[in-house]
C-alpha positions as a LaTeX table, in Angstrom:
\begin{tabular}{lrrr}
\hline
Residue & $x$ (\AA) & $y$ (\AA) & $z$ (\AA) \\
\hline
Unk1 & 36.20 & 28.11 & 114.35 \\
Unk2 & 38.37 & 30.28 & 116.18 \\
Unk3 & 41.48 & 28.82 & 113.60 \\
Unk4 & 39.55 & 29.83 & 110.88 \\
Unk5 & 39.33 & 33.39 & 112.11 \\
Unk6 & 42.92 & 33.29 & 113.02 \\
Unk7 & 44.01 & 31.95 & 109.76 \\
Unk8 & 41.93 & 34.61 & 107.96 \\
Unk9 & 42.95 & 37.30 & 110.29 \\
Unk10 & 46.86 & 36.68 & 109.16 \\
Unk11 & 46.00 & 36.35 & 105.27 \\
Unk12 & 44.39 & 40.05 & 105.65 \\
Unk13 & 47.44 & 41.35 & 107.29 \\
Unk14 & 49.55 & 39.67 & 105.01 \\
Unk15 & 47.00 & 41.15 & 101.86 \\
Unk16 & 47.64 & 44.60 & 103.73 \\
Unk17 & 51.24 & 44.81 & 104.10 \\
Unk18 & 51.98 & 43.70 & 100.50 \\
Unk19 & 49.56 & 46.47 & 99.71 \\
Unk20 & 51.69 & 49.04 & 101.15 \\
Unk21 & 54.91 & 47.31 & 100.09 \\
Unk22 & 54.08 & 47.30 & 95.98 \\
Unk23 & 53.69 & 51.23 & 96.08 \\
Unk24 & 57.37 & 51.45 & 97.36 \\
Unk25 & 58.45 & 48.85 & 94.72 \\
Unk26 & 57.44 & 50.89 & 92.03 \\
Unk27 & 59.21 & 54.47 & 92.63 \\
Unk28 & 62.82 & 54.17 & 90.87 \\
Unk29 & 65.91 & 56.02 & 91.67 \\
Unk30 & 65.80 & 59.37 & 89.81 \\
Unk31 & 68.54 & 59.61 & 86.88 \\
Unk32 & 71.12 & 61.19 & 86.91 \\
Unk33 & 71.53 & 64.41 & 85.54 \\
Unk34 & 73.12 & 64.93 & 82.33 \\
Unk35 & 76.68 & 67.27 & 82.93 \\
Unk36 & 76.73 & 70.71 & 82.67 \\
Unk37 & 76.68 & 72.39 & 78.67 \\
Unk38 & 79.84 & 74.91 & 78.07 \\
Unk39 & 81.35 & 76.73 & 75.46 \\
Unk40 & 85.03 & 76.77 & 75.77 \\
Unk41 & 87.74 & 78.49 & 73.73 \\
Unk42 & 90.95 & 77.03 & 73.11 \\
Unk43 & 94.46 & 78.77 & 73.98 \\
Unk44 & 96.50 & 79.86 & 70.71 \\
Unk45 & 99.69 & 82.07 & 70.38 \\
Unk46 & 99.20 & 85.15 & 69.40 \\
Unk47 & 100.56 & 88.73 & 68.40 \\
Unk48 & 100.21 & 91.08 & 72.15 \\
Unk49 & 101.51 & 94.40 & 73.02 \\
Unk50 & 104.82 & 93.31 & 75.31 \\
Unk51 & 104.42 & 95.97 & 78.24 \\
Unk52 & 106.59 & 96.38 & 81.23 \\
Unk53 & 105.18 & 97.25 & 84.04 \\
Unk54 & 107.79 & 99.35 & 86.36 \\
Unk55 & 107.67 & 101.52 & 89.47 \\
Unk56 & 108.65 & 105.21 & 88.92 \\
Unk57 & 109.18 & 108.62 & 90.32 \\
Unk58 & 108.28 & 112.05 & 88.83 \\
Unk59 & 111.26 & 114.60 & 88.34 \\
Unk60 & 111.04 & 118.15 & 86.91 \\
Unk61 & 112.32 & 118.90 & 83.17 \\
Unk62 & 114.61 & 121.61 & 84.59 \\
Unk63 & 115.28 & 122.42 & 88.28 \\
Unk64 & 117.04 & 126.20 & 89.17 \\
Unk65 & 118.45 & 126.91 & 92.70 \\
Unk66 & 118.17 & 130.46 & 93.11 \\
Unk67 & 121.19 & 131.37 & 95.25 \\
Unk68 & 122.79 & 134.56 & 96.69 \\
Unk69 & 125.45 & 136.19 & 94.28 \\
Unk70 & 126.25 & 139.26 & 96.46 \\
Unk71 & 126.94 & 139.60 & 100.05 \\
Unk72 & 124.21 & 142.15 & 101.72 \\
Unk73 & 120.80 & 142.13 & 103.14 \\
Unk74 & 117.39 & 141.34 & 102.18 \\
Unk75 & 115.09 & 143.90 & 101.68 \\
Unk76 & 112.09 & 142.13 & 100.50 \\
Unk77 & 111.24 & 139.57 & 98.43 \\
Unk78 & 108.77 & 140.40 & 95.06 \\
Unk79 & 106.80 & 137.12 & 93.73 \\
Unk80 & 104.23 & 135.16 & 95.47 \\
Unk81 & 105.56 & 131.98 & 96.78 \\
Unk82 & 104.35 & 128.55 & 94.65 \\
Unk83 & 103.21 & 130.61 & 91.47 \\
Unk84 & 104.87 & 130.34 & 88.03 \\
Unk85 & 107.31 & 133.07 & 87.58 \\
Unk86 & 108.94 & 133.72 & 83.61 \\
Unk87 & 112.38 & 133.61 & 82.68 \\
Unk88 & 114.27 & 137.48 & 84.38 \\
Unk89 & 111.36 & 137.83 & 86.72 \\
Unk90 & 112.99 & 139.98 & 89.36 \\
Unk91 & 112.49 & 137.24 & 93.12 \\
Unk92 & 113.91 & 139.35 & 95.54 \\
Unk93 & 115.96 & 142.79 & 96.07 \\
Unk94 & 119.35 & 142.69 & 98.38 \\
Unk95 & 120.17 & 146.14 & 99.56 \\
Unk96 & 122.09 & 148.24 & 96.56 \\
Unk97 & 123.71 & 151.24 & 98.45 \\
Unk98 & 127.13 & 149.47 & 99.20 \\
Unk99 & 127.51 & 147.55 & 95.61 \\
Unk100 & 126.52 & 151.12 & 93.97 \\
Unk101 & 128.83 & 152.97 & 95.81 \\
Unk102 & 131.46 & 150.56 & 94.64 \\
Unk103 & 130.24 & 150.61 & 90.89 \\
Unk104 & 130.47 & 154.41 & 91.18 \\
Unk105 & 134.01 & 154.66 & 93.12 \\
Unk106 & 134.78 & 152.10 & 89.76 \\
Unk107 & 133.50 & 154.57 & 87.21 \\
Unk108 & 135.74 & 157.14 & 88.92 \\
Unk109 & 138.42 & 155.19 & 88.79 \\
Unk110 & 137.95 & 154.50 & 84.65 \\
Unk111 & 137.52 & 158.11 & 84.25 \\
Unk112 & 140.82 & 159.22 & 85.59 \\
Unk113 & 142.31 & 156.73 & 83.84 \\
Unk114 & 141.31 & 157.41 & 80.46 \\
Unk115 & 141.99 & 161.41 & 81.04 \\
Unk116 & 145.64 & 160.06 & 81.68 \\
Unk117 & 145.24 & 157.99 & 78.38 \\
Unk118 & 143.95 & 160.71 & 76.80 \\
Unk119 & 147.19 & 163.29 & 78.15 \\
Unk120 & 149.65 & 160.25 & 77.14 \\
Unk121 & 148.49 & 160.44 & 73.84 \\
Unk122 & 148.64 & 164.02 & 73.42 \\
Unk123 & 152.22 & 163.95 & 74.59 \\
Unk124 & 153.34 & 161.45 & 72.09 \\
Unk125 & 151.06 & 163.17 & 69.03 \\
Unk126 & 153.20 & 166.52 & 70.39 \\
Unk127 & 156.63 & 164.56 & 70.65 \\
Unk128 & 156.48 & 162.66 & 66.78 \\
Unk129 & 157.48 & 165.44 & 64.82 \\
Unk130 & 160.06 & 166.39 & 66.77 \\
Unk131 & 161.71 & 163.33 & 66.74 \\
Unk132 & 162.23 & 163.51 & 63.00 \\
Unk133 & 163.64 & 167.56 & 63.87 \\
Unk134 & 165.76 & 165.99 & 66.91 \\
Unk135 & 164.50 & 168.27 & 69.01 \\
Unk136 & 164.13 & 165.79 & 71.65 \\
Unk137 & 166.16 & 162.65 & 72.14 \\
Unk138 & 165.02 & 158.90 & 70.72 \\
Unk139 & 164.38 & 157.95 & 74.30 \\
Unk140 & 161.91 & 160.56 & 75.38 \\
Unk141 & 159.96 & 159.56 & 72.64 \\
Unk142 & 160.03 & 155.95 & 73.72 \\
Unk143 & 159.22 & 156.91 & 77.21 \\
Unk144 & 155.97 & 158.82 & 75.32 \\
Unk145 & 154.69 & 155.90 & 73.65 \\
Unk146 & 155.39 & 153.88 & 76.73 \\
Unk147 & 153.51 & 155.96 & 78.84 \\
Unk148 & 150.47 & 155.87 & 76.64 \\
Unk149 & 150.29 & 151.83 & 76.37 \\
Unk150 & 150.04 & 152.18 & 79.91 \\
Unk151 & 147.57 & 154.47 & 80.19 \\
Unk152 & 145.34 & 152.28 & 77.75 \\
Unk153 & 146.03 & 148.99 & 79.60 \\
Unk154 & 145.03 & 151.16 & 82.81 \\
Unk155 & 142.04 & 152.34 & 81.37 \\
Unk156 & 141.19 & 148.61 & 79.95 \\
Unk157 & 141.50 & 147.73 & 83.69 \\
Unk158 & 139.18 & 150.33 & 84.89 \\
Unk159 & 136.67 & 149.50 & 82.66 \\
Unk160 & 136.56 & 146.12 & 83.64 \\
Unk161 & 136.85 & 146.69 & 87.53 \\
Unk162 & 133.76 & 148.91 & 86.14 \\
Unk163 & 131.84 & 146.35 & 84.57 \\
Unk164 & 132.45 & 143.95 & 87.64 \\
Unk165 & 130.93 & 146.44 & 90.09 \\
Unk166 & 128.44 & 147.09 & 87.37 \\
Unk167 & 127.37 & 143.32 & 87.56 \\
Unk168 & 128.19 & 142.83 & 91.11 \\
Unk169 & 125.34 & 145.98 & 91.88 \\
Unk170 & 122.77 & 143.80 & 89.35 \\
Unk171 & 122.85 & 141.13 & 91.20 \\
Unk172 & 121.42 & 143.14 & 93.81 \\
Unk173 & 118.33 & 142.42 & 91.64 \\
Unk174 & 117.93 & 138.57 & 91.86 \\
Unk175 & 115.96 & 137.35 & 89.27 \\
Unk176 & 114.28 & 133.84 & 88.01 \\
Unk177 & 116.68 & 132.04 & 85.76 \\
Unk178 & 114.32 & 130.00 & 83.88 \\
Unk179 & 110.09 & 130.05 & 83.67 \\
Unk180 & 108.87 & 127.26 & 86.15 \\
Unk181 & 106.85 & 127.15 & 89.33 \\
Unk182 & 108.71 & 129.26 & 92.35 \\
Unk183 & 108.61 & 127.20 & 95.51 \\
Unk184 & 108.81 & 128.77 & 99.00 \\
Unk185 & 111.60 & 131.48 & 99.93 \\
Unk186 & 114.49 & 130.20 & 101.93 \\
Unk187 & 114.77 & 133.63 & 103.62 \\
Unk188 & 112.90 & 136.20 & 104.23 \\
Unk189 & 113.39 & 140.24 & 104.51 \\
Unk190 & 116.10 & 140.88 & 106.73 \\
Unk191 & 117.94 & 137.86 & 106.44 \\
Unk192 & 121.44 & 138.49 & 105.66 \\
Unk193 & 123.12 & 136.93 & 102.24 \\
Unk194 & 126.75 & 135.22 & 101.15 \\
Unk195 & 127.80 & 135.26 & 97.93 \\
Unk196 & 130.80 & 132.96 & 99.42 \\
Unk197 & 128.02 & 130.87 & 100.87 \\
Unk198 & 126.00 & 130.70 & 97.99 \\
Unk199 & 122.94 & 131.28 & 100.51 \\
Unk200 & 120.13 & 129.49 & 98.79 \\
Unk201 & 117.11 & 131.89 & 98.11 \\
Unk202 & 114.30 & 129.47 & 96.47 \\
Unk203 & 114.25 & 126.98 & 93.51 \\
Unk204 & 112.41 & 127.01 & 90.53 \\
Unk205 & 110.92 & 124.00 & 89.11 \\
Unk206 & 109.84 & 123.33 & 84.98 \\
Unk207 & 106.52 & 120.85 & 85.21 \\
Unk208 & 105.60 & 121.09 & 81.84 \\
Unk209 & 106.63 & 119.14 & 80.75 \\
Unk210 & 107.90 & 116.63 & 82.94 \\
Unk211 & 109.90 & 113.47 & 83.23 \\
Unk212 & 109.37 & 110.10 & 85.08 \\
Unk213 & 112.58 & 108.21 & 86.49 \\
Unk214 & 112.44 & 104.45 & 86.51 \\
Unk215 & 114.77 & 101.32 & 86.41 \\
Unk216 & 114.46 & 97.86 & 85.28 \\
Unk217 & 116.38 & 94.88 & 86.39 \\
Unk218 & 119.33 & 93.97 & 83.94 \\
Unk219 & 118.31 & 90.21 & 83.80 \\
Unk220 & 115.25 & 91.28 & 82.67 \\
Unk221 & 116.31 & 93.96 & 80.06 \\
Unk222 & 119.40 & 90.60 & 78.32 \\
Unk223 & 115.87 & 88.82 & 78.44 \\
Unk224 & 113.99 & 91.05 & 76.21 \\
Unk225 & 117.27 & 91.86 & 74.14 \\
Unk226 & 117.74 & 88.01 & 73.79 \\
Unk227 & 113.62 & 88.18 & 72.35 \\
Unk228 & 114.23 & 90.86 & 70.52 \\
Unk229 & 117.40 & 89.24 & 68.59 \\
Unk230 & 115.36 & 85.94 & 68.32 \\
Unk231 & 112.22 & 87.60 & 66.53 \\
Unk232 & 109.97 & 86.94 & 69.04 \\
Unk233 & 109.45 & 90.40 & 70.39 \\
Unk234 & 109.35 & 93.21 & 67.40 \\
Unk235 & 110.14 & 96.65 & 69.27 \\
Unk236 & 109.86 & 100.51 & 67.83 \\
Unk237 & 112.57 & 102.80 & 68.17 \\
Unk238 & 113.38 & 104.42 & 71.45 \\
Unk239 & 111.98 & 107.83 & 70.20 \\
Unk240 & 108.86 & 106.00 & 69.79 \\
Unk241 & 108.25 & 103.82 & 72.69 \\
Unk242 & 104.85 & 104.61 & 74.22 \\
Unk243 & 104.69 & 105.04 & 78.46 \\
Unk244 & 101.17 & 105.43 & 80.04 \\
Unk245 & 101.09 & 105.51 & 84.09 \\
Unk246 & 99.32 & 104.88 & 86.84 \\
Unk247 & 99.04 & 106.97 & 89.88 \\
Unk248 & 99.50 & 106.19 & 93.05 \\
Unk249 & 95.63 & 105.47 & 93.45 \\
Unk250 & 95.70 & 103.37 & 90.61 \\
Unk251 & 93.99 & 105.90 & 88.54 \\
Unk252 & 95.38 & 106.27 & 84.72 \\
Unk253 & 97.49 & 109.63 & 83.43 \\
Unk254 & 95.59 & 110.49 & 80.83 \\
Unk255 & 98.29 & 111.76 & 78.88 \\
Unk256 & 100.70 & 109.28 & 77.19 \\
Unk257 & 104.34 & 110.06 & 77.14 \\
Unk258 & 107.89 & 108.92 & 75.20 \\
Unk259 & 110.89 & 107.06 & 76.12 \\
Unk260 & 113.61 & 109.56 & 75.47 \\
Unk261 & 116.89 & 108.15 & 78.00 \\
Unk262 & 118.06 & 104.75 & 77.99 \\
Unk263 & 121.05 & 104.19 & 80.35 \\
Unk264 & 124.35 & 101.91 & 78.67 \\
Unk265 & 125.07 & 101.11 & 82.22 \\
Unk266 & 123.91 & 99.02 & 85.65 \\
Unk267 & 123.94 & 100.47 & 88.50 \\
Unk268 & 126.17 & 98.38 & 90.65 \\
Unk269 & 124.07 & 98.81 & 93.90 \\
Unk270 & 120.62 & 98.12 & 92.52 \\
Unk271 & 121.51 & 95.56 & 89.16 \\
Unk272 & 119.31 & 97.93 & 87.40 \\
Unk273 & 119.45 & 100.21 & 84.45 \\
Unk274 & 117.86 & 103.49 & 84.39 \\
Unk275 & 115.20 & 104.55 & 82.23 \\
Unk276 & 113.15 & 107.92 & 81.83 \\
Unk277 & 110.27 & 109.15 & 80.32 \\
Unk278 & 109.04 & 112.46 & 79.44 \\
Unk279 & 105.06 & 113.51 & 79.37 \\
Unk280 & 102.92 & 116.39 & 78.58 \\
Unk281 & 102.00 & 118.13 & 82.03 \\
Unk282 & 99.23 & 120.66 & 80.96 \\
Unk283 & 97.57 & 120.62 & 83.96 \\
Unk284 & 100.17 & 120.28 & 86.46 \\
Unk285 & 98.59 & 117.22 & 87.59 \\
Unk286 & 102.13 & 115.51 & 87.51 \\
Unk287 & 104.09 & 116.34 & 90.71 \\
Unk288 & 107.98 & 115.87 & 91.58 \\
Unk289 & 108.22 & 113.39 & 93.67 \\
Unk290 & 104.97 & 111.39 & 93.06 \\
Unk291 & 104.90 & 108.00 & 93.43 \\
Unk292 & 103.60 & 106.29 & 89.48 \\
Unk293 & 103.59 & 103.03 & 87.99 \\
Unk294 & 105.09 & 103.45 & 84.02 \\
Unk295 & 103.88 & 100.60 & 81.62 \\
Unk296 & 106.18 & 100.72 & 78.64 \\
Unk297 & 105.25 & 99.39 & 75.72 \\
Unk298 & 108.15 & 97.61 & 74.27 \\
Unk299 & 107.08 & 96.43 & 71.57 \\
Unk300 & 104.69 & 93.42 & 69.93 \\
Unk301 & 105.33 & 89.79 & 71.51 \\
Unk302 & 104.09 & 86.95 & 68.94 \\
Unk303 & 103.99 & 84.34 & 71.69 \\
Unk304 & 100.97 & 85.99 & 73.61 \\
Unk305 & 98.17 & 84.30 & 75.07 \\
Unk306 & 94.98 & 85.94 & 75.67 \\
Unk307 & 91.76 & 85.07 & 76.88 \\
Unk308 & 88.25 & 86.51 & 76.91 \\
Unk309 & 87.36 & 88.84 & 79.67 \\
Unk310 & 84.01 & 87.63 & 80.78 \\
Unk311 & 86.01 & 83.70 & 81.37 \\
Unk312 & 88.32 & 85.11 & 83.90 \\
Unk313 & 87.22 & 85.56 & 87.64 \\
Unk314 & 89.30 & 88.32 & 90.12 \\
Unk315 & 89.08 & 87.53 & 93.11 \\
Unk316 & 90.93 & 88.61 & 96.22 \\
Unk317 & 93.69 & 86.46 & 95.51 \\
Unk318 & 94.01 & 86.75 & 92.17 \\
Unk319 & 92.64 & 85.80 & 88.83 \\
Unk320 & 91.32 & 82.18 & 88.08 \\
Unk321 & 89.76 & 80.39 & 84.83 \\
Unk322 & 87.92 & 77.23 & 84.46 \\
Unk323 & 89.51 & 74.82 & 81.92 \\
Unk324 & 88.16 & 71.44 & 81.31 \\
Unk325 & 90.83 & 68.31 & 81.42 \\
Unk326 & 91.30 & 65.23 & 80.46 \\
Unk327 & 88.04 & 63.29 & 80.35 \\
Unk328 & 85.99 & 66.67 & 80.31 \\
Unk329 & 86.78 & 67.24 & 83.46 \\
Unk330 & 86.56 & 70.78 & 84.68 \\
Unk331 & 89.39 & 72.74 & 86.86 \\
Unk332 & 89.87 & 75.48 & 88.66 \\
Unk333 & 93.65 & 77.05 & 87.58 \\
Unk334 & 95.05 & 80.48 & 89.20 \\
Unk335 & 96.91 & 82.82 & 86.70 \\
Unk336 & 98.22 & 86.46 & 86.16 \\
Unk337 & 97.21 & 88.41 & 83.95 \\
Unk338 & 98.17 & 91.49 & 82.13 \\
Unk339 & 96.83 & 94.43 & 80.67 \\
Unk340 & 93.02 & 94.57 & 78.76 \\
Unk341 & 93.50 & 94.85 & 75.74 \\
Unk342 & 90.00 & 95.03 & 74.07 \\
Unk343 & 87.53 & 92.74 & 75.50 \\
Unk344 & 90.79 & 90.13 & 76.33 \\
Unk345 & 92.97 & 89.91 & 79.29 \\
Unk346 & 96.89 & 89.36 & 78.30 \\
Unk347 & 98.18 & 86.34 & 80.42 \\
Unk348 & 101.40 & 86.28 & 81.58 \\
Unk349 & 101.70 & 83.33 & 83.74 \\
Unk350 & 98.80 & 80.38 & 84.35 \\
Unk351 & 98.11 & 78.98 & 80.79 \\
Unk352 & 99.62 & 77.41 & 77.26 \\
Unk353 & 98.72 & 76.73 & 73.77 \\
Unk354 & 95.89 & 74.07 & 73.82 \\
Unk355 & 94.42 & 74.80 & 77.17 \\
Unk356 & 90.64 & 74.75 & 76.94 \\
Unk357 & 88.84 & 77.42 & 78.95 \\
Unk358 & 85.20 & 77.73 & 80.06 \\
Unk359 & 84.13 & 80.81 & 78.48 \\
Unk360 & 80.06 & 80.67 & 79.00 \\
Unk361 & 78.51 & 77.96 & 81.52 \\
Unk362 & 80.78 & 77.97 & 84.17 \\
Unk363 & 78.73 & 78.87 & 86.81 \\
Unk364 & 77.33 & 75.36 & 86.14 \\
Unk365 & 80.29 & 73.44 & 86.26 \\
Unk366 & 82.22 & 72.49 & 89.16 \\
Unk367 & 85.55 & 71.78 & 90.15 \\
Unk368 & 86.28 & 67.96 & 89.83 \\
Unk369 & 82.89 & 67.10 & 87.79 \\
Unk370 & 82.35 & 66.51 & 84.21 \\
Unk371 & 80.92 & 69.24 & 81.45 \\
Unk372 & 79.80 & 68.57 & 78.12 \\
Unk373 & 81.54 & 71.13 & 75.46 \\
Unk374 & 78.40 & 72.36 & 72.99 \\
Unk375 & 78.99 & 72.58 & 69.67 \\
Unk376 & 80.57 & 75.80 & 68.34 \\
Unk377 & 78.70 & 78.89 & 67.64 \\
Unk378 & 77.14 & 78.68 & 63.78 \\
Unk379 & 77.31 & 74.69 & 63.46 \\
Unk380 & 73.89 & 72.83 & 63.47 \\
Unk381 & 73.92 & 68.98 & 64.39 \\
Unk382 & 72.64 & 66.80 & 61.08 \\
Unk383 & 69.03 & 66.21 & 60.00 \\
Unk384 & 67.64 & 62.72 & 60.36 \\
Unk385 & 67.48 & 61.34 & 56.96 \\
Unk386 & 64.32 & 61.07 & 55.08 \\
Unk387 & 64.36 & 56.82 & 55.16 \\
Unk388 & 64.91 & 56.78 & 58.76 \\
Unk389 & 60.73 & 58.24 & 58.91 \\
Unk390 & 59.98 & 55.45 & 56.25 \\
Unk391 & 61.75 & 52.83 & 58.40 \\
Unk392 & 59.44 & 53.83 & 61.40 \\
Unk393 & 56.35 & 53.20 & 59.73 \\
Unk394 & 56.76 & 50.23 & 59.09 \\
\hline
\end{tabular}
C-alpha cells in the first residue's frame, strides 16, 4: 500500500514538472531585427568655387604723417583729435611773428633791388643814343648794360628769397594733406617744433576705402598655377577676383572686395608672396590693424566634391560622415570641409569619387553594423503579376 502511494506520489511530481517545463519549451528566441533603412548619395566630381582661405591684416588706402616744416612753437592745435578732417584743413598754428618778419625783411630786400633795376635801366635807355653820337665811350655803355643784367638777376634773387620766406611763414599754418581720419596730436600747445627734425605732429589715415594685406605660401600658389595650366582650375582675371572676410570673431564683412596687387616675388624670409585686397569701408567698420581672415575666390575647380549639409556632423573635433562599405557596412570617416555653398558643404580632404554617404537614417545605423540602402527617391518596387493571384487559388 504504502508503494502504491509512493509510486503515485513520484508520477504526480513527474506530471507537474513536465507541466512547467513544456511552457518554457515553447517561447523561441526573438528574431533578429532587420538592419537599419538609409538613403545614401554617392560621391561625384564636380564644378566648386576654388577659395583660399588666408590670414590677413587691414592697412589704410593712404597714410599722411603730418610733420613740422618750420622751426617755432606751438600755439594751439585746431581739429578735434580722431575726426575726419578734408584735404587743406588747417591742424595746428606754429607761432608766425619770426617767419613774417623774415618774409617782410625779404620783400624789402626785392624792393630795393628792383629800384636799382629800375635806375640801371634808365642809365642804359639814357646812354644808347649817345653811343651812336660818341658822346660817351663803347665801354661805359657796356658797363650800363652790365649793370642792369645785374640788377635783374638781383631782383630775380630777391623775389625768390621772397617767395621762400613767403612759404616758409605758410607753413606756419599746418594743414591736412589729404581727407582721412586725424589720429591723436603728437604735441600739444607749447611744444616746440624742428623743421630739421621733421617733429611729427599727427597722421592722417584714408579708411574708405581700405586695403587688406595677405600672403600665401609659394608652394601653394606653383600648385594652383600648375591647375590652372592643366584645366582643372578655370580662374577670372585679377581685376576680378572676388575676397569676402571674416573678422576676428568669425563674423562675415558684409561688403565684398577685389584683388587689385599680386606680388612677382617671394619673400625670402617667409616663402610667401604677397597679396592685397581692396574693399568698400562705408561704415568704417574696417580698422588698420585688424586681425581678418580673406577667402579668395580663385576661380572654379572641376574636381570638387560636395556633400549634402544635413549628412555631415560638426563636432568638437571636426566634421564626420557616415559612409557604408563593403558588405553594407556602415563607417564613421573624419573630413574637412570647406565653404557652404548652397545647402552642400565643399570637402577638401576626407572623401573620393564613389564613396557612399548616409544622407537620411543615420541616426539608426551604427558604426561596424550593417544598413540596408532603400531604393532611390521616385522608384516603386514591381507589382506582383496578375497569375501569381491565380496560382494561389488553386
Amino acid at each position: 500500500m504504502f508503494a502504491s502511494l509512493k509510486n503515485g506520489a513520484s508520477g504526480v511530481t513527474l506530471a507537474f514538472a513536465l507541466a512547467l517545463l513544456l511552457p518554457a519549451c515553447a517561447q523561441e528566441a526573438p528574431p533578429a531585427p532587420p538592419p537599419p533603412e538609409v538613403e545614401i548619395v554617392t560621391i561625384q566630381p564636380t564644378s566648386v568655387a576654388h577659395v583660399v582661405e588666408l590670414p590677413g591684416r587691414v592697412a589704410a588706402i593712404r597714410t599722411a604723417e603730418v610733420r613740422a616744416r618750420v622751426d617755432g612753437i606751438v600755439e594751439r592745435r585746431t581739429y578735434e583729435e580722431g575726426t575726419d578732417v578734408r584735404a587743406g584743413q588747417l591742424l595746428f598754428r606754429v607761432d608766425p611773428r619770426e617767419r613774417r618778419a623774415d618774409f617782410e625783411a625779404a620783400q624789402a630786400t626785392l624792393r630795393r633791388s628792383e629800384a636799382s633795376a629800375r635806375n640801371a635801366a634808365q642809365v642804359v635807355a639814357r646812354y644808347q643814343p649817345l653811343v651812336g653820337q660818341q658822346a660817351i665811350s663803347k665801354q661805359e655803355y657796356d658797363a650800363a648794360v652790365a649793370q642792369q643784367r645785374t640788377g635783374q638777376a638781383d631782383v630775380a634773387n630777391a623775389r625768390a628769397q621772397a617767395d621762400r620766406a613767403r612759404l616758409t611763414l605758410n607753413y606756419t599754418n599746418v594743414v591736412a594733406p589729404i581727407s582721412g581720419r586725424a589720429g591723436r596730436a603728437e604735441v600739444t600747445e607749447g611744444a616746440l617744433v624742428s623743421a630739421t627734425g621733421a617733429t611729427l605732429l599727427t597722421r592722417i589715415e584714408q579708411l574708405d576705402p581700405i586695403y587688406v594685406n595677405f600672403s600665401q605660401s609659394s608652394s601653394d600658389l606653383m600648385q594652383l598655377r600648375r591647375d590652372i595650366a592643366a584645366g582643372l582650375v578655370k580662374t577670372p582675371n585679377l581685376n576680378k577676383v572676388q575676397v569676402s572676410l571674416a573678422l576676428e570673431d568669425g563674423t562675415p564683412y558684409g561688403p565684398k572686395g577685389r584683388l587689385d596687387f599680386l606680388d612677382m616675388s617671394v619673400d625670402e624670409s617667409t616663402g610667401t608672396v604677397s597679396l592685397r585686397a581692396e574693399f568698400p569701408n562705408p561704415n568704417r567698420y574696417l580698422l588698420p590693424g585688424q586681425f581678418v581672415r580673406a577667402k579668395v575666390s580663385a576661380g572654379t575647380d572641376t574636381r570638387g566634391i560636395t556633400v549634402p549639409q544635413r549628412a555631415v556632423t560638426i563636432g568638437p573635433k571636426g566634421a564626420t560622415v557616415m559612409i557604408v562599405g563593403q558588405n553594407n557596412i556602415a563607417t564613421v570617416r573624419e573630413i574637412r570641409v570647406g565653404d557652404l555653398q548652397g545647402s552642400n558643404w565643399v570637402v577638401t580632404e576626407g572623401l573620393r569619387p564613389g564613396d557612399r554617404v548616409i544622407v537620411n537614417g543615420a541616426q539608426k545605423a551604427q558604426p561596424g553594423a550593417p544598413v540596408r540602402i532603400a531604393a532611390p527617391a521616385g522608384r516603386r518596387p514591381a507589382a506582383a503579376s496578375p497569375a501569381a493571384p491565380a496560382a494561389a487559388q488553386r
